[in-house]
DOLUM-140100 format. One record per residue: residue in three letters; y, z, x of N, C-alpha, C in turn. Coordinates in steps of 0.1 Angstrom, whole numbers, plus 5000, padded with zeros to 4 digits. Example, Ala and Ser with C-alpha at 12.3 -4.5 7.8 and 13.67 -1.06 7.14 Angstrom:
<sites>
ALA494350785132495550785123496750785132
SER497850715128498950715137500050795129
</sites>
This chain:
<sites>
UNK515049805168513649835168513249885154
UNK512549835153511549815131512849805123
UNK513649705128514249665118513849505113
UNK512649515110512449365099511549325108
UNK510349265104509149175116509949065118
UNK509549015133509948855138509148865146
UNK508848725146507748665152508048685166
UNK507448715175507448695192507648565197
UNK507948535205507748435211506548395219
UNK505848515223504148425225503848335219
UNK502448305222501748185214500748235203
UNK500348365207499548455203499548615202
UNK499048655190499548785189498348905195
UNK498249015199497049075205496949215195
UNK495949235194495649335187494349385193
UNK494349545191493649635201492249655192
UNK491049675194490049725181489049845193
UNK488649935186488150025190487550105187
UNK486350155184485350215178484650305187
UNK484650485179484350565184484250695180
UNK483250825177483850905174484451045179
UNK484851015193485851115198487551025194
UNK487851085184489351015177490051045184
UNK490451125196491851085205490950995216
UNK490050925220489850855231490250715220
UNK488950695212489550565211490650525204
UNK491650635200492750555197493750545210
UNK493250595222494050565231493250445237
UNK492150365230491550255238492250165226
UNK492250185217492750055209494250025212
UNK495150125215496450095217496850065237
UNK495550105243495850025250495049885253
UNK494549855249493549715243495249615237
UNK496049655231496749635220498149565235
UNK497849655244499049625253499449735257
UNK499149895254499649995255501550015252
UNK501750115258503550105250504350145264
UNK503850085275505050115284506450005280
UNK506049895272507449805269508149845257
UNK507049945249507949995236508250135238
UNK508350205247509350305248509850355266
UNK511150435263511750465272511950575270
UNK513050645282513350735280514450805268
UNK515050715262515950745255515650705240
UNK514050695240513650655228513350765215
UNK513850705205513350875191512150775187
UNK510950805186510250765179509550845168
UNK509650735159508750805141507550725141
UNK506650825139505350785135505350835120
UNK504950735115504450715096503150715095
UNK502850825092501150805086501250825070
UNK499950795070499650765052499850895048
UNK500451005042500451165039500951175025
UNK500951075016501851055001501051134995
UNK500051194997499151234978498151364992
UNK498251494984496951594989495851554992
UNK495151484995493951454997493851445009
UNK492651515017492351515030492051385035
UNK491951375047491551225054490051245053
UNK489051295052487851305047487451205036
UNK488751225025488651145013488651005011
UNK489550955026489350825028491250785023
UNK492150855019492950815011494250895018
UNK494050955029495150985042494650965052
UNK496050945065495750875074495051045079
UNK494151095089493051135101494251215106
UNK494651335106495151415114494951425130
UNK494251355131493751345150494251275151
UNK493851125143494651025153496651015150
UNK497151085143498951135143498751195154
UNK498151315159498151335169497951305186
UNK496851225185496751165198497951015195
UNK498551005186499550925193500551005197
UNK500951105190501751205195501651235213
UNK500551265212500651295232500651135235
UNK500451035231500650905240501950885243
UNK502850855229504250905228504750945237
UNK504351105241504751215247504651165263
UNK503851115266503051045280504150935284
UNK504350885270505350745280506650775279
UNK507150925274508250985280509650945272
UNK508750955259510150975250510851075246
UNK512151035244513051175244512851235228
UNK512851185216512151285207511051225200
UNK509951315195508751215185509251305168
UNK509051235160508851295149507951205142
UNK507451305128506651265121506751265105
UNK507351165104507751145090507251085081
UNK507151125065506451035050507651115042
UNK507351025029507851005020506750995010
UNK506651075002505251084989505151014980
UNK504550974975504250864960505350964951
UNK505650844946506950864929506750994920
UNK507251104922507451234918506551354923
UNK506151314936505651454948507051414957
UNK506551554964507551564977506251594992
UNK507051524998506151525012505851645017
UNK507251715020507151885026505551965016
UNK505651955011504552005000503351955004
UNK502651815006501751785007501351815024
UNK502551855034502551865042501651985045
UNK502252085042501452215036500452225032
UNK500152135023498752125015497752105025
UNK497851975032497151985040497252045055
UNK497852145056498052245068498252115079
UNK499352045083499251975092500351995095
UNK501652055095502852095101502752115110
UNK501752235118502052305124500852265140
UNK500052165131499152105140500651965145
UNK501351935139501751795144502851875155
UNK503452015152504552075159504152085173
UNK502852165174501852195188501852065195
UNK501451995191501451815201502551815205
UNK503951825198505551795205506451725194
UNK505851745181506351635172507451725167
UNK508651655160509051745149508851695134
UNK508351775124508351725111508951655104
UNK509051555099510151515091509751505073
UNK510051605064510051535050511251475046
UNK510451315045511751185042512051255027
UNK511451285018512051275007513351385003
UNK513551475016514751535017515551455024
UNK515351395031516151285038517751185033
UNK518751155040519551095036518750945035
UNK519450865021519150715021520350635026
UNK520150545031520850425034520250295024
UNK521550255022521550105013521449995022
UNK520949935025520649825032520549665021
UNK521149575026520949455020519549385027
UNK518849315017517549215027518349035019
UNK519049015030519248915032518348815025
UNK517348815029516348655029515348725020
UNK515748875010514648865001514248784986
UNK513248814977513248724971513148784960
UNK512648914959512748954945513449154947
UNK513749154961514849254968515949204974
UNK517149264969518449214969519349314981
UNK518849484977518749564985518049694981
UNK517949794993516949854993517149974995
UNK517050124994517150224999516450275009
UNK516650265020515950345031515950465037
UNK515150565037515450705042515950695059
UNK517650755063517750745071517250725087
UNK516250825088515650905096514850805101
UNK514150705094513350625099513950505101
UNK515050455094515950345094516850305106
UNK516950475114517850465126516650535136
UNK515850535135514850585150514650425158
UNK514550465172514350375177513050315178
UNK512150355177510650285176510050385161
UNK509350235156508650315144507350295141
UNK506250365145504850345148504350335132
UNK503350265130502750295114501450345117
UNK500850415108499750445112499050455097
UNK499150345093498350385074496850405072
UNK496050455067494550425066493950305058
UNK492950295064492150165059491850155044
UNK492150085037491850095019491950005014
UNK490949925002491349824997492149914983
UNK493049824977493849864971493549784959
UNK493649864946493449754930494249664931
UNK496149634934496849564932497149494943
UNK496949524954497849434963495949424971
UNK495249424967493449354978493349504984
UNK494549504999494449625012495549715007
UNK495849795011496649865016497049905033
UNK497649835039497449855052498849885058
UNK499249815076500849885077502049825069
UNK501749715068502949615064503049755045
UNK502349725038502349835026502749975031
UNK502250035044502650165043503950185046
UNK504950055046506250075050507350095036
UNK506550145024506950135014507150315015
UNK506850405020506950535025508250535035
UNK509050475036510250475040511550445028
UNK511050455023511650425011512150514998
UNK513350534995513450614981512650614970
UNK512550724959511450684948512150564935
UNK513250604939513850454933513850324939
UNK513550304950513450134957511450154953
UNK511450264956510050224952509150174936
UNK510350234928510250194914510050054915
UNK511349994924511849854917510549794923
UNK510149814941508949734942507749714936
UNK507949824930506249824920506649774907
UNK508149724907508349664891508549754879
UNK507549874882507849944871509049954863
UNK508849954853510449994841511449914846
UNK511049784851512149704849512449604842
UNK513349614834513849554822512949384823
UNK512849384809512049234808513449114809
UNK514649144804515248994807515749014820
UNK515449094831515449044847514448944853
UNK513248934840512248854848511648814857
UNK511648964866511548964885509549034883
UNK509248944880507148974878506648954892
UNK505548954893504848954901505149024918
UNK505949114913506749134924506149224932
UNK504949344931505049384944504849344961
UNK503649254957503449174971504949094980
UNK505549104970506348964975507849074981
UNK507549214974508749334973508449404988
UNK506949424990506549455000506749345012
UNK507049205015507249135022508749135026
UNK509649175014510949175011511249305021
UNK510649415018510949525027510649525043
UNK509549445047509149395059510149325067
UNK511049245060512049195069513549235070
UNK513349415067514549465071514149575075
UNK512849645075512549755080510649765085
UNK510249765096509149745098508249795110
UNK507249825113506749885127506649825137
UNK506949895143507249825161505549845170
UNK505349935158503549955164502849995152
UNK501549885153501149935138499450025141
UNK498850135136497650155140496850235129
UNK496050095123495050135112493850215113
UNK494250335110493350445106491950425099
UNK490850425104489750325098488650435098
UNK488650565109487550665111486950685095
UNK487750725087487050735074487950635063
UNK487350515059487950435054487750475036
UNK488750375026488650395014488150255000
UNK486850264997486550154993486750124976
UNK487449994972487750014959488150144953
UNK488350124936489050224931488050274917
UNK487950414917486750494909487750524892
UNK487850384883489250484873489050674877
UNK490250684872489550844866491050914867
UNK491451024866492251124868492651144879
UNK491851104893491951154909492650964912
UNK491950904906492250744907491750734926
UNK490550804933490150734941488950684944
UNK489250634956487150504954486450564967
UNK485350494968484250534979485050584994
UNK484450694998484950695015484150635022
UNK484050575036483050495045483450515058
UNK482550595061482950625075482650525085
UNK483750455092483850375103484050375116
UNK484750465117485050525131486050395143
UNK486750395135487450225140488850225136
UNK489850195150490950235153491350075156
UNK492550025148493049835147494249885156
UNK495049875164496149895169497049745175
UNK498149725171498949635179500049615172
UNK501049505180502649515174502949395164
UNK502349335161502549235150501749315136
UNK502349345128501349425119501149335109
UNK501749165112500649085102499549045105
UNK499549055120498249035125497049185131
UNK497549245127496949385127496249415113
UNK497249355106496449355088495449275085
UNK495849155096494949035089493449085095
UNK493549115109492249195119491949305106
UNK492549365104491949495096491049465080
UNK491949355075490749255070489649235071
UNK490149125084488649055087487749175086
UNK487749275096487049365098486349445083
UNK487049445073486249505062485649375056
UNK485349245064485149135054485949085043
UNK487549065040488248985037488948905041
UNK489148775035489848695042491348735039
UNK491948745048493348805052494748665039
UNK493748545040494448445034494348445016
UNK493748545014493248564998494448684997
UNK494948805004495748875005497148805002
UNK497648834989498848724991500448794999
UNK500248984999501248985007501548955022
UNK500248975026499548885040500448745042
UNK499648715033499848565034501448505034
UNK501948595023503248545021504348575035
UNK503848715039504448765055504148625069
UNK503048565063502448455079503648315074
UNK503448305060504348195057505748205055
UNK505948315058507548365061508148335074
UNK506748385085507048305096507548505102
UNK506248565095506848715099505848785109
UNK504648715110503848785121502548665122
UNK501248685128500648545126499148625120
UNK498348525111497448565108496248475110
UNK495948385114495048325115494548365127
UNK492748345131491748365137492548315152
UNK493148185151493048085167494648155172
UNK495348235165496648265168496848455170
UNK495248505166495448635171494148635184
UNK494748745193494048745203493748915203
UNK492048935198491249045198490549105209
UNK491049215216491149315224489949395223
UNK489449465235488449525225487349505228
UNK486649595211485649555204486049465201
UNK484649345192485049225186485349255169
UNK485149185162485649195151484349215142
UNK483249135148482149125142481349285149
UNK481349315159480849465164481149555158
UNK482249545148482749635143482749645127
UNK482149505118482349455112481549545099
UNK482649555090482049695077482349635064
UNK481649575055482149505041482649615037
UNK484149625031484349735020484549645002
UNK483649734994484149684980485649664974
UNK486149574968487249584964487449604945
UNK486149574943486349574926486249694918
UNK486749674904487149764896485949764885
UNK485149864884484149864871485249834860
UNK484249744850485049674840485249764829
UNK485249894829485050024819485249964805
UNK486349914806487349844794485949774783
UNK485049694787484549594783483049684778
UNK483249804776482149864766482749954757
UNK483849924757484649964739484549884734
UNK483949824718484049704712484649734700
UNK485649844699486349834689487949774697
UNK487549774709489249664720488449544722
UNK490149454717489949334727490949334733
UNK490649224743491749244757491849124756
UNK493149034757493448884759494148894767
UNK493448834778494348804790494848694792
UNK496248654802497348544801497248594812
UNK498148434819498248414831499148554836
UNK499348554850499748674858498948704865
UNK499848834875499148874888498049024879
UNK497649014886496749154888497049274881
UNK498149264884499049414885498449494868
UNK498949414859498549474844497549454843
UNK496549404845495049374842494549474847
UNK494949524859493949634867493949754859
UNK495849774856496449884856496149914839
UNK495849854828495549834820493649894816
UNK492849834826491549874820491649984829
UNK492150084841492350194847492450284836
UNK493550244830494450344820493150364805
UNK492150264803491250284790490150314801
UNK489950324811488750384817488750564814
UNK490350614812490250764806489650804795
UNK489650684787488750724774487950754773
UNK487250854768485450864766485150764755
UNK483850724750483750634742484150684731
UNK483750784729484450874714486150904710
UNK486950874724487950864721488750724717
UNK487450664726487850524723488050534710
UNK487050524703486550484687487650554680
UNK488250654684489650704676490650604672
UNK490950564684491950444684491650374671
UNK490450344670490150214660490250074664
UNK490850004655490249884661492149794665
UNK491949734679493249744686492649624696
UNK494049524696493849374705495049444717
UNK494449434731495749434741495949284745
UNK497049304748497449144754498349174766
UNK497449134775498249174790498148994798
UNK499248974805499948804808500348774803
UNK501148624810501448564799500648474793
UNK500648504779499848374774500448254763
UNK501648214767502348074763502148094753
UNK501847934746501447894734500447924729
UNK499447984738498048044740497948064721
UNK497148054712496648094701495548204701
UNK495348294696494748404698494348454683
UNK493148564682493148634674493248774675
UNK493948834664494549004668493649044658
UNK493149154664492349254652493049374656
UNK493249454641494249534644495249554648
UNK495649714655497049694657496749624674
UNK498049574674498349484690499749564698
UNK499149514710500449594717499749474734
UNK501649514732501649404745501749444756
UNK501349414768500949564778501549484790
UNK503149494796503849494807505049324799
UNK505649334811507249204812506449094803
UNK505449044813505148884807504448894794
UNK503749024790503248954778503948984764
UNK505349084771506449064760507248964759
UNK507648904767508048774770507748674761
UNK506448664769505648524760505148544748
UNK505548674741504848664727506548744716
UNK507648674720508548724717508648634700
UNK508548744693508248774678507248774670
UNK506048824679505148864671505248974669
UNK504849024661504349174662503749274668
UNK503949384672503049424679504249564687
UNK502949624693504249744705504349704715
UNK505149704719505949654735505649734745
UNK505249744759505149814763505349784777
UNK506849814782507449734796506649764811
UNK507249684812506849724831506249644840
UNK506049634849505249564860504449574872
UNK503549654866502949664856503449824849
UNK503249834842503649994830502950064835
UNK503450184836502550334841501150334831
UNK500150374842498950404832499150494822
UNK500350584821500750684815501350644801
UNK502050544807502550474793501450394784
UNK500650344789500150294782499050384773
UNK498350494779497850604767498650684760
UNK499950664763500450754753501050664743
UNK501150544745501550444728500250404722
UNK499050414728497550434721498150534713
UNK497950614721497650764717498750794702
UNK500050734706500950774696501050644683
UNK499750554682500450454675498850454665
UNK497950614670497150654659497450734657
UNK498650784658498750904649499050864631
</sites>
């Protein structure tokens, strides 16, 4: 049980949708819309629920999963008569979960339902091999979740700068050490490994060795696009809308549709349906429920182009994913324009740009793997990763005017 998605043997996958705002009814309409869980648990079941809990910010914010709904799955759980529930995360790369736990006072609300707490990042890891991955060879898994017998996801609704969504198939990256998490985000990994474009495809990699047995997207207060800044979050939008069911590539692709994207533009989506890992098309999921359209909320996905009113920067962009581009004008959206103008005058070069001919004004610096790669001996500061911490990249600004 959530060891790796595989396809069912139906013809069609069902997914629950549900809209409302008393948050323990309708998430007990979307999960039973979904099929309810008398076939996913017994008596002898541990089950872990994973909600989105990585970073302080309230579920108000749009950017954690809704304390109510961890909860009313907790009594659903409890109802179909499992022998333990816990509730476990694992925090973004250098927090600790117990902490954020606290932060947001929700310990002791998840203990009263019947849960017991779990902070993964005290947790033992397990090494696990992914067989059939492509840019994961193996992985660290926090035990706890690795060996429970059912493992519910419950991430919140978000479009995300780098990967389109963030949704369950992504929130299974919170099972994970802060070192497997490094490698899936690429970060600081050496350029002659030449493993690019990797998170979507890292996130697909971890899906077929560790994955939810129940997925249920958190949507009451959703999170739209990304605001640069210091907090690095975007619009909240309150929706009141609960996606629930057991294929969570087709729970993602529904959760999509529903903010208005196509689930087929999502490439870790995509790459999970062509893996042959869950199904995502319209005629192959079967919506429970609300419809898709009753429910139906455009969320923004784009990034104000901050970057493109410094005109003492140029930016040359080369082929590549997303990842440096976003992560790149985020990291100069910190500048005030007066800091900008400090810099002076400065060419970034983020992708690869081959043979590409270019002009550099001033100093150049090459910003992640490919576009040190493809510009190996020119001049310029190097600046690794995949994409490179926004951190790295203002502080080789920062340190290359001194």
């Amino acid at each position: 049980m959530g060891w790796g998605l595989k396809l069912s043997k139906e013809k069609t996958s069902r997914v629950g949708v549900a809209k409302g705002k008393d948050v323990a009814k309708t998430v007990r309409q979307a999960v039973s819309s979904a099929g309810g869980l008398g076939k996913l648990i017994s008596p002898d079941s541990r089950v872990l629920i994973k909600p989105n809990l990585s970073v302080a910010l309230p579920a108000r914010s749009g950017v954690t999963t809704d304390p109510r709904v961890v909860t009313a799955l907790i009594h659903l759980v409890r109802e179909a008569g499992a022998k333990e529930i816990l509730v476990g995360e694992s925090a973004v790369v250098g927090f600790d979960a117990g902490e954020i736990f606290d932060a947001l006072k929700v310990r002791s609300l998840f203990e009263k339902a019947g849960a017991r707490v779990v902070n993964l990042d005290r947790d033992q890891p397990v090494e696990v091999k992914v067989p059939l991955g492509e840019v994961l060879k193996k992985v660290k898994i926090w035990r706890t979740a690795y060996e429970s017998d059912v493992l519910i996801s419950v991430p919140k609704m978000k479009t995300h700068f780098q990967t389109g969504v963030t949704l369950s198939l992504k929130n299974m990256k919170g099972t994970v050490t802060d070192e497997s998490k490094r490698i899936i985000h690429r970060i600081g990994v050496p350029v002659k490994k030449q493993e690019e474009y990797g998170l979507d495809q890292g996130i697909v990699d971890l899906n077929t060795v560790i994955s939810a047995d129940l997925a249920v997207i958190d949507a009451t207060v959703s999170l739209e696009g990304f605001v640069p800044g210091p907090r690095l979050v975007g619009n909240p939008v309150r929706m009141d809308t609960l996606i629930a069911g057991f294929d969570s590539v087709a729970v993602d692709a529904v959760g999509c549709r529903v903010i208005g994207l196509d689930p087929r533009e999502v490439r870790h989506i995509r790459l999970a349906y062509e893996r042959k890992l869950g199904r995502m098309l319209p005629e192959e999921i079967e919506v429970m429920g609300r419809s898709v359209e009753s429910v139906l909320c455009p969320l923004k996905t784009e990034i104000p182009e901050a970057a493109e009113v410094h005109k003492n920067i140029t930016i040359i962009e080369g082929k590549g994913c997303s990842g440096c581009t976003v992560t790149n004008r985020m990291a100069l959206s910190f500048y005030s324009p007066k800091d900008a103008d400090r810099l002076g005058r400065v060419t970034l070069v983020v992708g690869d740009t081959g043979s590409k001919d270019y002009r550099r004004e001033g100093r150049c610096f090459f910003m992640g793997n490919c576009a040190i790669r493809s510009n190996k001996g020119r001049e310029g500061v190097k600046i690794g990763g995949c994409p490179p911490p926004g951190v790295w990249i203002r502080r080789s600004l920062n340190e290359a005017r001194k």
